[in-house]
MIMAR-858540 format. One record per residue (C-alpha): x, y, z; residue number from 1. Coordinates in Angstrom, 3 decimals, decimal comma. Each point is the difference from the previous one (the first is absolute). Last residue first. Example, Ala and Ser with C-alpha at 12.3 -4.5 7.8 and 13.67 -1.06 7.14 Angstrom:
2
+----------+----------+----------+-----+
!        X !        Y !        Z ! seq !
+----------+----------+----------+-----+
!   13,670 !   -1,060 !    7,140 !   2 !
!   -1,370 !   -3,440 !    0,660 !   1 !
+----------+----------+----------+-----+
***
This chain:
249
+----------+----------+----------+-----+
!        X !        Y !        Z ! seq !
+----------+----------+----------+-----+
!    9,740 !    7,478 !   -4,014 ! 249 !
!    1,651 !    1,639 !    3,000 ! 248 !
!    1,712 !   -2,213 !    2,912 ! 247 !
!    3,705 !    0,065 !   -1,971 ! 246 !
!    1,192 !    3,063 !    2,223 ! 245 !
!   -0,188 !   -1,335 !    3,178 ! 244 !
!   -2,127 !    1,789 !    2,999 ! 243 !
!   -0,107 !    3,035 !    1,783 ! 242 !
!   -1,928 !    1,462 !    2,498 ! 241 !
!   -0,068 !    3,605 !    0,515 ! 240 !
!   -1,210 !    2,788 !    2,682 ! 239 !
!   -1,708 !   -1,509 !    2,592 ! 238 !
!   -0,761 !    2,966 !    2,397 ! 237 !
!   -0,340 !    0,245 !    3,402 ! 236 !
!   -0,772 !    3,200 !    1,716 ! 235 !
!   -3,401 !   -0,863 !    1,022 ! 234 !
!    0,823 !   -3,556 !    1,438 ! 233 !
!    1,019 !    1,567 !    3,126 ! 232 !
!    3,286 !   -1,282 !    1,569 ! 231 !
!    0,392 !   -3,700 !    1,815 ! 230 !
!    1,388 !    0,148 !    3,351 ! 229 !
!    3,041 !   -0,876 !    0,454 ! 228 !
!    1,376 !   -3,788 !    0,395 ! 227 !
!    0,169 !   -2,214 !    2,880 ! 226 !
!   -3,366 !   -1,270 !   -0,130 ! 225 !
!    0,233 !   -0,936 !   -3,468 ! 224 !
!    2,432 !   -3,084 !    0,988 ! 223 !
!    2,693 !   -1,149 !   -2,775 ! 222 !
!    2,374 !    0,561 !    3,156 ! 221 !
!    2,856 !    0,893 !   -2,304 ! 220 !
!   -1,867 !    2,555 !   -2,088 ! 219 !
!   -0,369 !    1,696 !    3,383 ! 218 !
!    3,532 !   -0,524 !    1,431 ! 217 !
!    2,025 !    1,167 !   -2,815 ! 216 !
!   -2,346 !    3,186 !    0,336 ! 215 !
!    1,153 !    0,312 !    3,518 ! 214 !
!    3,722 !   -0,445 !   -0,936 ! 213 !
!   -0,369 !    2,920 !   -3,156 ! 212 !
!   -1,674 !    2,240 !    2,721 ! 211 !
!   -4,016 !    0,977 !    1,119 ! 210 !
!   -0,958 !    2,315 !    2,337 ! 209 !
!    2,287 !    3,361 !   -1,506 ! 208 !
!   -3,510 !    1,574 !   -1,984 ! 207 !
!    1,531 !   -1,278 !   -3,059 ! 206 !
!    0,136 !   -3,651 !    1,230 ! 205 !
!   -3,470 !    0,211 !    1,000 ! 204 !
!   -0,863 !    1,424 !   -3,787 ! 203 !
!    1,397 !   -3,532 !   -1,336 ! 202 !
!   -2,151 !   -2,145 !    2,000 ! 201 !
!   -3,221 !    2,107 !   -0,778 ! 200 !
!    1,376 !    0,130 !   -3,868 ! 199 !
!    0,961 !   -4,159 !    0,526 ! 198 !
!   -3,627 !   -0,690 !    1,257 ! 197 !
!   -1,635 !    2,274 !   -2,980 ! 196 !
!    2,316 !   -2,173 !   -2,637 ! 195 !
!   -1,310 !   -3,266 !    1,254 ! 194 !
!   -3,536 !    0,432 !    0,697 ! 193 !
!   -0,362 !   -3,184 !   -1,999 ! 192 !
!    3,107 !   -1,558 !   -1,341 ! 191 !
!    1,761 !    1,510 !   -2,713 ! 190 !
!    1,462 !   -1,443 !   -3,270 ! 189 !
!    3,240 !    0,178 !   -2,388 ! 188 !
!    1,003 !    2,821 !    2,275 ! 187 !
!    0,144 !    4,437 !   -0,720 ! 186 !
!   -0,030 !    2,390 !    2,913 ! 185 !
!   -0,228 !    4,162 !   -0,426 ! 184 !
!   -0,747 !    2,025 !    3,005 ! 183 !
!   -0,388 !    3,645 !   -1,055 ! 182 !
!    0,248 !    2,848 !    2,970 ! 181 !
!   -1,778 !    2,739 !   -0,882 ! 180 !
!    0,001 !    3,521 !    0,650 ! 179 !
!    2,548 !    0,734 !   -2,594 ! 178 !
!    1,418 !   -2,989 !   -2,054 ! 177 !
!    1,404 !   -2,568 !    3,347 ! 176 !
!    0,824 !   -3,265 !   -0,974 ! 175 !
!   -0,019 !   -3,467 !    1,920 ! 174 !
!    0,892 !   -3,051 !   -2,097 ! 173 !
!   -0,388 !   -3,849 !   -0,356 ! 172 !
!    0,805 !   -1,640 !   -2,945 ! 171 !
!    0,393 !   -4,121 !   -0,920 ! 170 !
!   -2,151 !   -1,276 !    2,831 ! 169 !
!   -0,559 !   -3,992 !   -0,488 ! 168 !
!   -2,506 !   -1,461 !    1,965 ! 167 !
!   -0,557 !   -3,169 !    2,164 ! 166 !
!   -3,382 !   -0,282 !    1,956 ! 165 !
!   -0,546 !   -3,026 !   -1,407 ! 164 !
!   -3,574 !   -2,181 !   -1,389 ! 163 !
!   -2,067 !    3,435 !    0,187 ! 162 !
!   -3,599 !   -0,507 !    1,833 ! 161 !
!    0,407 !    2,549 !    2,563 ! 160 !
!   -0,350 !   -0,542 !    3,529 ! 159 !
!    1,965 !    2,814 !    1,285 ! 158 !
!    0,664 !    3,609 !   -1,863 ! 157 !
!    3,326 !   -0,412 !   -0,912 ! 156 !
!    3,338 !    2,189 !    1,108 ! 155 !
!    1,346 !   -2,300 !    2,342 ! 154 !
!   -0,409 !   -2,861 !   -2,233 ! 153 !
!    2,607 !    1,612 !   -2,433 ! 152 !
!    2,208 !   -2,813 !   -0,897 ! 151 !
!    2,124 !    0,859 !   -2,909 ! 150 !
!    3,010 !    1,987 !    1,959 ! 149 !
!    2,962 !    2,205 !   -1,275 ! 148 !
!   -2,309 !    2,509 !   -1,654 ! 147 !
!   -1,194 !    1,506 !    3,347 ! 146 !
!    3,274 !    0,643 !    1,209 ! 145 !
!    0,453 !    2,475 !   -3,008 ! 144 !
!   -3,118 !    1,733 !    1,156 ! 143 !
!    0,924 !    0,320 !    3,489 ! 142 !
!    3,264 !    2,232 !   -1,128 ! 141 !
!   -2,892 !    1,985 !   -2,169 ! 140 !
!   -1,921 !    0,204 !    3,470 ! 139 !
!    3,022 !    1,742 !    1,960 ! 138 !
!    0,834 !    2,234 !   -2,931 ! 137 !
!   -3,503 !    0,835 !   -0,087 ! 136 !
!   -0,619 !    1,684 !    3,304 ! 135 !
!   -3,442 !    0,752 !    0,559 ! 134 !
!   -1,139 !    3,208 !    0,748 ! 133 !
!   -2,559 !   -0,117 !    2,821 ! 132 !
!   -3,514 !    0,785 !   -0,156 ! 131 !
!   -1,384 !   -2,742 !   -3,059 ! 130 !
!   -2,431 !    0,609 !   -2,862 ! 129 !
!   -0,813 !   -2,897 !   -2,041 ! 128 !
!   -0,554 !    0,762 !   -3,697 ! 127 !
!   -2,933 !   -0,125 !   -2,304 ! 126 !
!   -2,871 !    1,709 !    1,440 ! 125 !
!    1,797 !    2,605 !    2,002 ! 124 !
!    2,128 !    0,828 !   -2,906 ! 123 !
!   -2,446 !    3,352 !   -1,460 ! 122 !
!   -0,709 !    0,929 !    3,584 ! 121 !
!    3,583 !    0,015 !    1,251 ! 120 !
!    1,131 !   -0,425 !    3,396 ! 119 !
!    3,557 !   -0,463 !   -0,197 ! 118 !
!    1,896 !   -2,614 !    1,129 ! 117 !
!   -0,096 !   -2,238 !   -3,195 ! 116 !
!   -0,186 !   -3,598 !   -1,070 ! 115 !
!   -0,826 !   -2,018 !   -2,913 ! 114 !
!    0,357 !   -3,466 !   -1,107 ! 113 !
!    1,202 !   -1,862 !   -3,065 ! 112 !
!   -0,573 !   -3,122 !   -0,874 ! 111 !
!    1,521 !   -2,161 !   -2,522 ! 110 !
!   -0,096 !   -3,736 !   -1,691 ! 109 !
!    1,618 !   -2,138 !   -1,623 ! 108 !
!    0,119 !   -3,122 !   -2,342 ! 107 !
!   -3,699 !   -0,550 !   -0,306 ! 106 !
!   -0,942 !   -3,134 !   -1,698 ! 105 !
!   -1,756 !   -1,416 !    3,451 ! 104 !
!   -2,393 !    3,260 !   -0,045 ! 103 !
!   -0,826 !    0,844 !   -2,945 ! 102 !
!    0,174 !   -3,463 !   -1,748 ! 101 !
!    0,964 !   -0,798 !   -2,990 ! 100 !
!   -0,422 !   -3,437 !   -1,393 !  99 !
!   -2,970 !    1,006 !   -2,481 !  98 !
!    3,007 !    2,591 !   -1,601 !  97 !
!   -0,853 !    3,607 !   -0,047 !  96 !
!   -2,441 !    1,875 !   -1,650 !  95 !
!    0,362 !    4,175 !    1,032 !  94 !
!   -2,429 !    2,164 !    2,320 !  93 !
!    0,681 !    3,553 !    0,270 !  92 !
!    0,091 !    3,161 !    2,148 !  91 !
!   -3,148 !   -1,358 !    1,969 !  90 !
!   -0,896 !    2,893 !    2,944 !  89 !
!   -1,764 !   -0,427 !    2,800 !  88 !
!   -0,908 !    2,730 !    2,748 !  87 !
!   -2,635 !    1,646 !   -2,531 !  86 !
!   -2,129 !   -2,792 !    0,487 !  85 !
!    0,203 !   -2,422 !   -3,203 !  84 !
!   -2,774 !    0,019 !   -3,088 !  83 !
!    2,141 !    2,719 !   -1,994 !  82 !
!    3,100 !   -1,511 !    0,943 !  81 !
!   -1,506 !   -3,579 !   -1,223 !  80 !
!   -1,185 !    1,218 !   -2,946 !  79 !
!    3,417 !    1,650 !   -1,174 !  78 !
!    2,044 !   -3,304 !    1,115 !  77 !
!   -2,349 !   -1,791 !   -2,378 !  76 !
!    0,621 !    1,974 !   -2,612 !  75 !
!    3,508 !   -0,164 !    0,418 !  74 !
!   -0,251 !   -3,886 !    0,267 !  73 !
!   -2,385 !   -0,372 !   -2,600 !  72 !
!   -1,887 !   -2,684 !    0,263 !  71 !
!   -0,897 !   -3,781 !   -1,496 !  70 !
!   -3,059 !   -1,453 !    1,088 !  69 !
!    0,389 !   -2,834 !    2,734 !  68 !
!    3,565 !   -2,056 !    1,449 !  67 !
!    1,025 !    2,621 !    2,534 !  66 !
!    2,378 !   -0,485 !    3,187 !  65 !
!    0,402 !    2,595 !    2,183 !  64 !
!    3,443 !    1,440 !    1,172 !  63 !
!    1,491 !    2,685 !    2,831 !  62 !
!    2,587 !    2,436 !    0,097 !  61 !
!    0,411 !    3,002 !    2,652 !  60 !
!    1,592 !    3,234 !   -1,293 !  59 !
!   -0,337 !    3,057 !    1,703 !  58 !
!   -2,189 !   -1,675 !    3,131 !  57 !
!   -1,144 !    0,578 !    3,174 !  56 !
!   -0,306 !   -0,654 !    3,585 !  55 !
!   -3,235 !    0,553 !    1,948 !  54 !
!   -1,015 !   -3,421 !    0,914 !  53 !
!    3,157 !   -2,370 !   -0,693 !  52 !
!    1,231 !   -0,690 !   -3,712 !  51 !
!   -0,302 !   -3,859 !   -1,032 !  50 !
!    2,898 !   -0,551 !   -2,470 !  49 !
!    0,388 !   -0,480 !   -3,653 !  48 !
!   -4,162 !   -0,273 !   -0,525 !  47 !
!   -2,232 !   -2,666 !   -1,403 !  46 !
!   -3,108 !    0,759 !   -1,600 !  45 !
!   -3,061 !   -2,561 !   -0,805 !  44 !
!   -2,404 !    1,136 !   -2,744 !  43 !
!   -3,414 !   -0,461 !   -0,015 !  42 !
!   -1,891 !    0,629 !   -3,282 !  41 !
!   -1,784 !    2,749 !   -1,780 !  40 !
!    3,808 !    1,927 !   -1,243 !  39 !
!   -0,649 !    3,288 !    1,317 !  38 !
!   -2,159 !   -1,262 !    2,912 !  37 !
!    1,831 !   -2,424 !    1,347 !  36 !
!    3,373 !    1,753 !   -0,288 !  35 !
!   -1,375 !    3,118 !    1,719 !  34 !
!   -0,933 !   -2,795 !    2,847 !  33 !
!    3,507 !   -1,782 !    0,379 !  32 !
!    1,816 !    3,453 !   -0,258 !  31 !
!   -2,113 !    1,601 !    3,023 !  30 !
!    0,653 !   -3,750 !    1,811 !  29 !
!    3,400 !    0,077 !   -0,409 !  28 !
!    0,249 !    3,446 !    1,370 !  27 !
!   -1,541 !   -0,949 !    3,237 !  26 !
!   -4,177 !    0,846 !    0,951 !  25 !
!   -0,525 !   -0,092 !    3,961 !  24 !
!    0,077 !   -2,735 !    2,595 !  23 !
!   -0,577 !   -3,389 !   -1,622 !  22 !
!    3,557 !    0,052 !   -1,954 !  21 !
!    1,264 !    0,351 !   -3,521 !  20 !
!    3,408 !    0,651 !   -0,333 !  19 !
!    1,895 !    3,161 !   -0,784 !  18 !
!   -0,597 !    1,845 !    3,445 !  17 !
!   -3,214 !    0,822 !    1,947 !  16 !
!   -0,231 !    2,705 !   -2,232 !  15 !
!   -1,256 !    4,130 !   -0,450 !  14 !
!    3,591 !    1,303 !    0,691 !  13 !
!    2,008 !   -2,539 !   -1,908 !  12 !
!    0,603 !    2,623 !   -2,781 !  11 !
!    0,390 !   -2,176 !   -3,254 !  10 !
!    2,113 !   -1,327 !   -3,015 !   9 !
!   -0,413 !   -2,175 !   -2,408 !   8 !
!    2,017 !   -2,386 !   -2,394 !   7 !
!   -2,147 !   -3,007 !   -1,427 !   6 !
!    1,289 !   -2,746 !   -1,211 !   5 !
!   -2,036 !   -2,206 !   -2,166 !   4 !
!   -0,293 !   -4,270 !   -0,609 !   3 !
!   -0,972 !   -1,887 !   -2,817 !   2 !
!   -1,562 !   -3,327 !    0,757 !   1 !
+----------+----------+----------+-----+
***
């Protein structure tokens, strides 16, 4: 059956998260529906990842599987924008090989998440305001410890239904560009809540609470417990996921 990628992108505001879920209308479940009525027929949508409530998206990938009339897929794209909530957008959607699969074909992935210690009503809504200045030479030098392990258990949400806990982080980064400070981290996957736990964790170390040895000693313990709290989902953005080059048709 020929199978679609669609690229998208959407303000997590208005969600319960990505996937669909009894307790308020997800992102998956907006696309599922437009989908059904544009092309008369369920259609089943996987995503790259499962965003949390309130997080959002530049680029998040997902697939659907099609075997009725033939479309357009830039007219299609157009219908759907126009049928969509103004918090969705669909950029394109591409064939790709039946074997691909958004989320297990996925070679990378990366978030980026915004701080500031300023109050600002124009950055309110999309970046996590903190009173203290964090120090980022201490939290970049946590950073490159963070790449040296593959277990992260102490930075999952518990009881999860993932087969390992083991991720590879290729980038992590603290940057300041004016009022902001820009946390940049790229791995071949994430584990749930994973990237808010390790910005909570990392902004303890740049408060002076947290050093290189304590850090050692959280990833260590593979315990959530032990870890930082987890920071809002509201200034979390997936930003990119990438996959082979020889997935298009």
């Amino acid at each position: 059956m020929p199978r679609f990628f669609i690229t998208l992108a959407y303000n997590g505001k208005n969600y319960v998260g990505w996937q669909i879920q009894p307790n308020g209308m997800s992102v998956q479940q907006a696309l599922q529906e437009a989908l059904a009525v544009i092309l008369r027929q369920e259609v089943a949508v996987i995503g790259a990842g499962r965003t949390d409530a309130g997080v959002h998206a530049r680029e998040m990938v997902a697939h659907f599987d099609w075997e009725g009339d033939a479309f357009s897929c830039g007219d299609l794209v157009y219908k759907l924008n126009n049928f969509l909530p103004k918090d969705i957008s669909l950029s394109a959607i591409r064939q790709v090989r039946p074997d691909v699969h958004a989320r297990f074909s996925a070679i990378s992935r990366t978030y980026k998440y915004y701080v500031t210690t300023v109050k600002d009503p124009f950055l309110h809504e999309h970046t996590y305001r903190l009173f203290f200045q964090p120090d980022l030479e201490v939290m970049n030098a946590l950073c490159d410890v963070l790449k040296e392990y593959n277990d992260f258990t102490s930075f999952s949400k518990l009881h999860t239904d993932v087969k390992t806990n083991n991720c590879r982080i290729e980038y992590a980064r603290w940057e300041k560009k004016g009022d902001l400070y820009e946390f940049t981290i790229r791995a071949d996957r994430f584990l749930r809540n994973m990237v808010r736990a390790i910005v909570g964790t990392l902004l303890e170390a740049g408060r002076g609470r947290l050093d290189e040895r304590g850090l050692r000693g959280i990833i260590e313990a593979k315990n959530r417990g032990v870890a930082g709290d987890s920071a809002p989902g509201h200034a979390l953005f997936l930003e990119k996921v990438i996959y082979p080059n020889d997935i298009w048709m």
